[in-house]
C-alpha positions in Angstrom: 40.7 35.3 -4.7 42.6 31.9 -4.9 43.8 30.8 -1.7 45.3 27.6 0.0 46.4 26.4 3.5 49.8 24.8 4.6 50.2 23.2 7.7 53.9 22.4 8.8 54.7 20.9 12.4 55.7 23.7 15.2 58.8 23.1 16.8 59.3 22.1 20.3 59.7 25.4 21.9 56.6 25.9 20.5 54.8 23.1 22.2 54.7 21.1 19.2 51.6 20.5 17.4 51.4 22.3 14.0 50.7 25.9 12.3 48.5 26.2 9.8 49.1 29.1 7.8 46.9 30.9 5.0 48.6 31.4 1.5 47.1 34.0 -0.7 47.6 33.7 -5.0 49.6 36.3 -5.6 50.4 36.4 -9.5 52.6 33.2 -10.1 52.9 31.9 -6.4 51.2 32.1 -3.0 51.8 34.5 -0.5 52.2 32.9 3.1 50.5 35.0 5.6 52.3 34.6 8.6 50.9 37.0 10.9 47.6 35.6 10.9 48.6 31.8 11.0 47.1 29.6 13.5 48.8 27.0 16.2 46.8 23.7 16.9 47.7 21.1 19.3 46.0 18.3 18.3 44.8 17.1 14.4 41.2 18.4 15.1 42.3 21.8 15.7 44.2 21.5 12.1 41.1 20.1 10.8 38.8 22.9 12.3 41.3 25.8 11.0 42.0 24.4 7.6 38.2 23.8 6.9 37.6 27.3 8.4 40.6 28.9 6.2 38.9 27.7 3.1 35.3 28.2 2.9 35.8 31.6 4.9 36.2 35.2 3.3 40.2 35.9 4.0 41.7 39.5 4.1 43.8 39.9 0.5 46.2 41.9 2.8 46.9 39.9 6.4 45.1 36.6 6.0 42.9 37.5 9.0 40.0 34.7 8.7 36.4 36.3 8.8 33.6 34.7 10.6 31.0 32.5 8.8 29.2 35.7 8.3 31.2 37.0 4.9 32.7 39.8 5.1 31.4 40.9 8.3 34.1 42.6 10.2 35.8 44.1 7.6 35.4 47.4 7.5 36.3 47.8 11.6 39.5 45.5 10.7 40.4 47.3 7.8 40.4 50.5 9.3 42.3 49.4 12.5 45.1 47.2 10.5 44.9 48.6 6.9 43.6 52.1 6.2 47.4 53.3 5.8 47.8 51.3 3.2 44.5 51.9 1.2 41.6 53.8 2.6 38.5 51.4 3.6 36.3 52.7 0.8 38.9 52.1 -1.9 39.9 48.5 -1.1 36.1 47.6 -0.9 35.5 48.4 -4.3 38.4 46.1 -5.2 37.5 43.2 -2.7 33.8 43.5 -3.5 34.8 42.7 -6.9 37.6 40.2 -6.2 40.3 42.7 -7.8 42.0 43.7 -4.4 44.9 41.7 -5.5 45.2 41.6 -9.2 44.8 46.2 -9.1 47.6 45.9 -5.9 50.0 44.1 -7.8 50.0 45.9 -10.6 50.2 49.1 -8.7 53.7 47.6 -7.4 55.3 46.8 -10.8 
């Protein structure tokens, strides 16, 4: 799965600082996935989430950021945030295979 990070400033009401936000390739663009973006404060913090955004396993649904661990996590965050959409089992066998998103959108058409 092809992904990229954006990081855009947060407004004053905010606090400032910046968001960084995870984008998913989703057929001819990339799918920002706002519910799991991160505020930082300071340019370390950016640094930190961007490094960890891109050399981490990301959820093809929410962008959730798994640990430095793989996929470890994924079945307790599936189930708690997903299974209505796909049952566990089902979207491993996609994921494990990197076809979560490629089977999903075609599913859609």
């Amino acid at each position: 799965m092809k992904t990229k990070v954006e990081v855009y400033p947060a407004d004053e009401q905010e606090n400032g600082g910046f968001w960084v936000c995870v984008c998913i390739h989703v057929g001819s663009y990339y799918k920002h996935m706002e519910k799991s973006r991160i505020h930082c404060l300071d340019k370390q913090a950016v640094a930190d989430a961007t490094w960890n955004a891109l050399h981490h396993k990301v959820c093809p649904e929410c962008g959730h950021v798994f640990s430095t661990h793989g996929w470890e996590g994924i079945d307790v965050h599936w189930r708690a945030n997903h299974e209505h959409i796909i049952s566990y089992e089902d979207a491993w066998k996609l994921i494990s295979k990197d076809k979560y998103v490629d089977v999903m959108l075609a599913s859609a058409e």
